[in-house]
Every structure is written in C-alpha cells, then in structure tokens.
C-alpha positions in Angstrom: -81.3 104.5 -210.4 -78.3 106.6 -211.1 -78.4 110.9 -211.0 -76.4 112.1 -213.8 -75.5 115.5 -215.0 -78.9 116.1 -217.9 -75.9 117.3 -220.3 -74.7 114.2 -220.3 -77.6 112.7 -221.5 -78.0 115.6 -224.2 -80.5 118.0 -222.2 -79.4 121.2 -223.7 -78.5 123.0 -220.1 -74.8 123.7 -220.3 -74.0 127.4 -219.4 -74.1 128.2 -223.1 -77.1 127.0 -224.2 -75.6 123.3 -225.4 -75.1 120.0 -224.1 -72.1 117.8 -223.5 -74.0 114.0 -224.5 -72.1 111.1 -223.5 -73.3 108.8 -225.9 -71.2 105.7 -223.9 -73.0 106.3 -220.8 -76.0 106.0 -222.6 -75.2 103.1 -224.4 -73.9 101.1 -220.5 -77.1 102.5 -219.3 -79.5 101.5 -222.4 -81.0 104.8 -221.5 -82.3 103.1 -218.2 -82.8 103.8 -214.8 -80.8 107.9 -215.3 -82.4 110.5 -213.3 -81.2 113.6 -215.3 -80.5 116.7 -213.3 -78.9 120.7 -213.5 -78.2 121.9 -210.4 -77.5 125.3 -212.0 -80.8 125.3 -213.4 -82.6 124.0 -210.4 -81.1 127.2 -208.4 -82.5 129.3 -210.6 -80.1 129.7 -213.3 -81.1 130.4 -217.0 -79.3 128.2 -219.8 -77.8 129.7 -221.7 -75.7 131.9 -218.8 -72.5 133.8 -218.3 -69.8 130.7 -217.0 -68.8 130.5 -213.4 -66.1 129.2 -211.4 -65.6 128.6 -207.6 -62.7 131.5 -206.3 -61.8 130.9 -202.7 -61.3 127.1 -202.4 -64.1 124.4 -203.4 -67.2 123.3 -203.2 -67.2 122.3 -199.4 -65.9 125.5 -198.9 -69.2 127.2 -200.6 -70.9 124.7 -198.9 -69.5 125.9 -195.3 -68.9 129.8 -196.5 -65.6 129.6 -197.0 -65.7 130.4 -200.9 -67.6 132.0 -203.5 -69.1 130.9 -207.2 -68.7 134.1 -209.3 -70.3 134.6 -212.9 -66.9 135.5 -215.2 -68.3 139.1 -215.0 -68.2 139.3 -211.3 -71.3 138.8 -210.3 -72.1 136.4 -207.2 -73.9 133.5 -208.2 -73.1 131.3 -204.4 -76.7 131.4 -203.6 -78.3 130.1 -207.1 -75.4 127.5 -206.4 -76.1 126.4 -203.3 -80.0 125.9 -203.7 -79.4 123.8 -206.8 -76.9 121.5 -205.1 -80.3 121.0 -202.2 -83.2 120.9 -204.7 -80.6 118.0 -206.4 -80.2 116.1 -203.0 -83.6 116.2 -202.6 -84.3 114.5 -205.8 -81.8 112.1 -204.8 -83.0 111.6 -201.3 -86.6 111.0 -202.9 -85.7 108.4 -205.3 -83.1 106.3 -202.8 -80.4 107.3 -204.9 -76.9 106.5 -204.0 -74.6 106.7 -207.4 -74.2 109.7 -209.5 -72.3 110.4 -212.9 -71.7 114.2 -212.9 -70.0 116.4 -215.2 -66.1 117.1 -214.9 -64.8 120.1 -213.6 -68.1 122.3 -213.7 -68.2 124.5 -210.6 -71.8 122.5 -209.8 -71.2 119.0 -210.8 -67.5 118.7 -210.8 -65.9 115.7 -208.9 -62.4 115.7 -208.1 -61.4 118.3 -210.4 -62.5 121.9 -210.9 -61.4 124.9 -212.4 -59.3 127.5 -210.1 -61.6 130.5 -210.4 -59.3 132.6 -212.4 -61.3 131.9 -216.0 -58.0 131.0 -217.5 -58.7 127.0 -217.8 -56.9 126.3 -214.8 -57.6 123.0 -213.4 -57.1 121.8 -209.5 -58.2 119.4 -206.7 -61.8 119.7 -205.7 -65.2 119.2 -205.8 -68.2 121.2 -207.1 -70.8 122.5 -205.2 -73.7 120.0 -205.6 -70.8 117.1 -205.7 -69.5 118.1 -202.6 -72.9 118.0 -200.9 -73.9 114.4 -202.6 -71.0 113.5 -200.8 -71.5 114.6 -197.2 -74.5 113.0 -197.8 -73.0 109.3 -198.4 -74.0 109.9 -202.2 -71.1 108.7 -204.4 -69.7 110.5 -207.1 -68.0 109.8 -210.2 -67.3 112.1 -212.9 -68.2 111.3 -216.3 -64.6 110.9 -217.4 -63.6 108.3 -214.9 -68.1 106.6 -214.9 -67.1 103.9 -216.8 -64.0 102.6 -214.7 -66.3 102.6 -211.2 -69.8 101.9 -212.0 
C-alpha cells in the first residue's frame, strides 16, 4: 500500500476547491493498493481555503519551530499544519506503510521542493510539512513529478 496526496487521485481537496488527478499514477497503480490522504484537511482545514506557504525555512523547521505556514492573508495556519502531517503518520503507521507519492511543492505534501513563502511562485530546496515528518519517520517520499522514475 502506497499514501498518496487524494488530489492526485482526483479527491477534490486542493486549497481551491479542485484537484490535481494524475491520471498515470492511476493507470501504474490500476487504482490499487493508494491510501488517499490531505494533510491540510486532516488538520482541520476547509477545501476550498486561502493558499499557504512555509516563511522561515521548511518543513523540518515547522516541524522543530523554527518556521511558520502562513495563509497568503497572514494568518497563521502552523498548528492546522502540524496536526495534519500526525493524523497522516498515523494513518501510515496503521496500515504498515512505507512509500508515499505526494504532491509537488505544496507547503504539506511537498518533497524536495517548495515554494519560498513570498506568494510570488518562488520555488526552493525543501520539504513540506507532512513530508518532512514521513521522513523522520523512515517513510519515503517521492513527489508526484519524479513517482514514476522511483517506485
């Protein structure tokens, strides 16, 4: 069983409402053995929502209170954030889960590259918040631009 971003899969959970299917990661998977997941919804988060980014760093730096996720109208969204990226390793924990396909560059499921906080489509080195946790916790990661090279 693999955890993937439920965008991915075309859950319609993206900040604004829509999804971002992946109809190739479907078609490797036949639709099998996917546990879908939104971290942002399982903090607490409503779809649709105002986007965020991580300002201060990444998400190990959340993670360890080093950075913050703000909603592009300021407000602090760290703690939503945060909780999703546990309730997700729980899921993963409970199902022996040790592979994930997340989405690229969001500020929860980002892996390897994120945006730079600024809301100016900036992109740099890093990992999103859930991503980063999944990853202190042996889970590994692969974005869904790069699944279909590693898995």
């Amino acid at each position: 069983m693999v955890l993937i971003s439920g965008c991915l899969i075309g859950v319609n959970c993206k900040y604004n409402g829509k999804h971002n299917l992946r109809e190739e990661i479907l078609t490797h998977f036949n639709g099998e053995n996917l546990a879908p997941i939104c971290p942002e919804q399982l903090g607490g988060l409503t779809t649709p929502r105002l986007p965020a980014e991580i300002q201060g760093g990444d998400g190990k730096d959340v993670l360890h209170g080093r950075a913050k996720v703000v909603r592009s109208d300021g407000v602090d969204v760290t703690e939503e954030f945060i909780k999703g990226a546990n309730e997700t390793l729980k899921i993963a924990k409970s199902l022996g889960i040790t592979k994930a396909i997340l989405k690229a560059k969001s500020p929860s499921c980002g892996a390897g590259k994120i945006y730079d906080g600024s809301f100016s489509d900036i992109i740099i080195d890093g990992d999103g918040v859930t991503t980063a946790l999944l990853k202190e916790n042996g889970i590994e990661v692969y974005s869904d631009e790069e699944f279909s090279e590693k898995i």
